[in-house]
N, C-alpha and C positions, 0 to 999 in steps of 0.2 A: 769635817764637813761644814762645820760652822763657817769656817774661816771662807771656804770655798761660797757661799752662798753671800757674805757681805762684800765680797772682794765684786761676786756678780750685780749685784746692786750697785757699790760704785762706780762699776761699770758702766751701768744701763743709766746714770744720770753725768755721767762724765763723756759719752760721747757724742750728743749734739752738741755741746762747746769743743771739742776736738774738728769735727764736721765743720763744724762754722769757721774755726780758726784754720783750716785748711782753704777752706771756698776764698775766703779774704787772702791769706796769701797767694792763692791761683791768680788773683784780676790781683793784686798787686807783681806778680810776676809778667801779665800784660800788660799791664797799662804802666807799671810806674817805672823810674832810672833803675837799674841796677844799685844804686848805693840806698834807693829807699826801698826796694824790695831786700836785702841784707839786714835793714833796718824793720821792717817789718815781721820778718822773718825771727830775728832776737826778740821783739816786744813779745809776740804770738809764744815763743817756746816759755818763755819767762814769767809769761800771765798763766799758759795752762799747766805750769809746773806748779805754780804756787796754790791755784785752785786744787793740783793734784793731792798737795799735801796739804791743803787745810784738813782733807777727807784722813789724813795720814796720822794725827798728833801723838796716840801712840805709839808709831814707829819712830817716829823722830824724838820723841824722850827719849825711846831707849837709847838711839842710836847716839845722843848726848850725853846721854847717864854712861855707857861705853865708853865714851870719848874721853868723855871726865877722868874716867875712874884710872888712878896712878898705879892699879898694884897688877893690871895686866903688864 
């Protein structure tokens, strides 16, 4: 239950930059070439990805401590 209730929190501060980063690639979908709407589209995934996983850092030790680990 725990897990469920911080997962909803970072939720509830993780999607008006989701929101936002959608509306920007919308009017870049209108307005800009196809090769900077592509281009905008990669910055956008790559910026909310990384904000996704600052929120994440224990999942990503583990999943390096995993990684690492030779005797699986």
């Amino acid at each position: 239950m725990l897990d469920v209730q911080r997962h909803t929190a970072e939720l509830e501060k993780y999607w008006p930059k989701f929101l936002l980063g959608c509306a920007i690639e919308a009017g870049c979908y209108l307005l800009c070439h196809p090769d900077l709407f592509n281009l905008a589209v990669i910055i956008k995934t790559s910026i909310l990805l990384i904000v996704w996983m600052k929120g994440k850092k224990q999942y990503v030790s583990r999943f390096t401590y995993l990684v690492a680990d030779d005797s699986l």
